[in-house]
C-alpha positions in Angstrom: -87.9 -4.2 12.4 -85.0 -2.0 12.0 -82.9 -1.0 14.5 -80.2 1.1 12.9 -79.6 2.3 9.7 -79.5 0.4 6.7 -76.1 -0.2 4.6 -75.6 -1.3 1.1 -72.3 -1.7 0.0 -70.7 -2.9 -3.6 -68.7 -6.2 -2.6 -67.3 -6.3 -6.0 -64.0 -5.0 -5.5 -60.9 -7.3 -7.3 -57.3 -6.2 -5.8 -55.3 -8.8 -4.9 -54.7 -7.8 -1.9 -57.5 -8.6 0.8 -57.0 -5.4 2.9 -57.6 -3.4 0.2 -60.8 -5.1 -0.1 -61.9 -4.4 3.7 -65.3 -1.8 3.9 -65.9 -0.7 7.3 -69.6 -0.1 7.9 -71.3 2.0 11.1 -74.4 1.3 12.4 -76.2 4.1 13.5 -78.8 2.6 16.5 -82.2 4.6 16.4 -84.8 5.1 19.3 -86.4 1.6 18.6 -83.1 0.2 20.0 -83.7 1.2 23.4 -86.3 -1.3 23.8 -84.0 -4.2 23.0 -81.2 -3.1 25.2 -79.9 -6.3 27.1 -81.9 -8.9 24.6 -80.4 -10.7 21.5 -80.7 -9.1 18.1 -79.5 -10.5 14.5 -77.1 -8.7 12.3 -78.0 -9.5 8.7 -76.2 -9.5 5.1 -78.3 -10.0 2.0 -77.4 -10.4 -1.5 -79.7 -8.6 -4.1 -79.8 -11.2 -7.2 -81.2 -9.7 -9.6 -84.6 -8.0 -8.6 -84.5 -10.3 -5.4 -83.3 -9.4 -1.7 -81.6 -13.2 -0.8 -79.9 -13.8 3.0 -76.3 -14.1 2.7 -75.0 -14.3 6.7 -76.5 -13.5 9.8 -74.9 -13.3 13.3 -76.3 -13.2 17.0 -75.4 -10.2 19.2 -76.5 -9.0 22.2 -77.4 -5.0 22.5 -75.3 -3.3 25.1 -76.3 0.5 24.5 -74.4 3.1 26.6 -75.7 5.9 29.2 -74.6 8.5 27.2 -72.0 10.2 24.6 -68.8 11.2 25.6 -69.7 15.2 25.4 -72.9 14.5 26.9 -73.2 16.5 30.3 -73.6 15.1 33.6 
């Protein structure tokens, strides 16, 4: 199960210089996230090889949402 949006990114980029080659991503949590606030959740790369979707990395995180938005009113 989702809980944010997905991202796909091109990670074919060649400078020589490794901060050129930085891609900053945002995660967009949706309502499903709610119900996981406080637990573990996995963040997830895959690699698509050829017509296949293969793990690359995960990572363990724990979901911390907010109250509320900074314009939100009180």
């Amino acid at each position: 199960m989702l809980l944010s949006n997905l991202q796909s990114v091109e990670a074919n980029l060649t400078s020589p210089d490794i901060r050129s080659r930085n891609t900053l991503l945002a995660l967009v949590l949706g309502e499903e996230a709610e119900a996981h606030n406080g637990k573990t959740v996995e963040i997830r790369a895959q690699e698509l090889v050829g017509d296949t979707v293969v793990p690359y990395l995960a990572t363990s995180v724990t979901l911390q949402r907010g109250f509320g938005g900074f314009f939100d009113p009180l």
